[in-house]
GULONU-680152 format. One record per residue (C-alpha): residue number from 1; residue in one letter; z, x, y. Coordinates in Angstrom, 2 decimals, m for minus. Each point is the difference from the previous one (the first is absolute). Layout:
N
<segu nr="NUM" rest="a" pz="Z" px="X" py="Y"/>
...
This chain:
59
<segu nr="1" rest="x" pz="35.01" px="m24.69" py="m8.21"/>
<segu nr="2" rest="x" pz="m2.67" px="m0.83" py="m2.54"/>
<segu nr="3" rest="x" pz="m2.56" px="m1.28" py="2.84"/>
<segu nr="4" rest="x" pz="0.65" px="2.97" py="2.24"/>
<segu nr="5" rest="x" pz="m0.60" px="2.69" py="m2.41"/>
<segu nr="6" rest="x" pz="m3.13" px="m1.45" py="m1.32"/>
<segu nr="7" rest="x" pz="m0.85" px="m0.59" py="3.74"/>
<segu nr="8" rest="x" pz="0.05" px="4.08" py="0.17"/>
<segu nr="9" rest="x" pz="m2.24" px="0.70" py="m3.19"/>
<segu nr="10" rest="x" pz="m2.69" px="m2.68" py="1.15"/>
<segu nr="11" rest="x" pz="m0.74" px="2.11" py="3.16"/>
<segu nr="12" rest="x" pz="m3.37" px="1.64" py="0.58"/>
<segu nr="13" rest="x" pz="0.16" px="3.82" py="1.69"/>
<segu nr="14" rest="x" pz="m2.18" px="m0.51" py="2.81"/>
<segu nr="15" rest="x" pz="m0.35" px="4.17" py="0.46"/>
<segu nr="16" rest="x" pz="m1.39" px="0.38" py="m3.60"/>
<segu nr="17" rest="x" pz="m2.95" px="m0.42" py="m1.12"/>
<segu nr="18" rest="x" pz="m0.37" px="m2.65" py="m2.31"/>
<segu nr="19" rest="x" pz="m2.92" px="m0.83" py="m3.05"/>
<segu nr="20" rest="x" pz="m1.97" px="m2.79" py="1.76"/>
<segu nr="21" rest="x" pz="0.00" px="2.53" py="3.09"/>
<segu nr="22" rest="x" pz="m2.49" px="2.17" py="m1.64"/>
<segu nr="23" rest="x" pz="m3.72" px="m0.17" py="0.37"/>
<segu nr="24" rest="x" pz="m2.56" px="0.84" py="m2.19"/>
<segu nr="25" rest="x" pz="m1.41" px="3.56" py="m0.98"/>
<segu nr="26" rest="x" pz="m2.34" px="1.00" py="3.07"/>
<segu nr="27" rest="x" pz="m2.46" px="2.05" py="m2.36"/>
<segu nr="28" rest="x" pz="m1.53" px="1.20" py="3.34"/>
<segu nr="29" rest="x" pz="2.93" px="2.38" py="0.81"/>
<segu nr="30" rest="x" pz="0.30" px="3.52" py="m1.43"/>
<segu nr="31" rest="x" pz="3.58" px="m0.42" py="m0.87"/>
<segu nr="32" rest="x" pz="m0.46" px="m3.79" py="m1.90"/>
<segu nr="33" rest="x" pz="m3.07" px="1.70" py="m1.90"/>
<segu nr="34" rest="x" pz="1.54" px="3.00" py="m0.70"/>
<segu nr="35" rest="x" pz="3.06" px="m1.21" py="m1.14"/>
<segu nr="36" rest="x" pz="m1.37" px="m3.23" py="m2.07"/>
<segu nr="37" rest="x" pz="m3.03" px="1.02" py="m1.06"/>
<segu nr="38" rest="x" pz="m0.90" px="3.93" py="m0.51"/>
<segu nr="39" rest="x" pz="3.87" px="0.81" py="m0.87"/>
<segu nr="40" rest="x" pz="0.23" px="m2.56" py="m3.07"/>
<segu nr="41" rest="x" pz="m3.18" px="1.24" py="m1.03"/>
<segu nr="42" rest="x" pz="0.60" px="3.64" py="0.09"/>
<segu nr="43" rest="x" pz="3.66" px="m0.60" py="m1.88"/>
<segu nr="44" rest="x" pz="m2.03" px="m1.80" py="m2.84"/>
<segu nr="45" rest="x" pz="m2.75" px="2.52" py="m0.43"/>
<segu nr="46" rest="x" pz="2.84" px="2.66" py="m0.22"/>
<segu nr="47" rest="x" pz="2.15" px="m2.07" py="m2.81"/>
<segu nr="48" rest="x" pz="m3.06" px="0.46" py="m2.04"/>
<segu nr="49" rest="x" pz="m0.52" px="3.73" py="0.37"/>
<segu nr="50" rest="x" pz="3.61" px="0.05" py="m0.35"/>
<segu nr="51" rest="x" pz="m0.14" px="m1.87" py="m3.43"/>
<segu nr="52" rest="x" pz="m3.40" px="1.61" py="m1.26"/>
<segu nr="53" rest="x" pz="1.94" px="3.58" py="0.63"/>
<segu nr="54" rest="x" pz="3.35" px="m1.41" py="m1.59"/>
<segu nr="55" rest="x" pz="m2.27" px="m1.08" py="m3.28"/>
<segu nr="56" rest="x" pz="m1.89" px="3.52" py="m0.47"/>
<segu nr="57" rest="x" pz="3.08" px="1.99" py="0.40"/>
<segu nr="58" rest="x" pz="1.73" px="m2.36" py="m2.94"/>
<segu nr="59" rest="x" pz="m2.88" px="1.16" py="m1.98"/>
């Protein structure tokens, strides 16, 4: 019973996609530059506004 259930949890899904299926970022596509590098940047630039505006109002 043993064998045949870890039989069943060894299997690989061949319909998802898995980790090592990935490639690397293609910085030469909008969507991989957008997404990787202008949206990180943007989200930090807007944590510190956020935190320089959260500071004056506490004063």
């Amino acid at each position: 019973m043993r064998n045949i259930l870890y039989s069943l949890v060894i299997q690989k899904s061949s319909f998802t996609q898995n980790p090592g299926d990935s490639g690397t970022v293609d910085l030469s596509k909008p969507f991989d530059l957008i997404v990787f590098v202008i949206l990180p940047i943007i989200l930090v630039i807007l944590y510190f506004i956020w935190k320089r505006t959260k500071k004056q109002d506490e004063d």
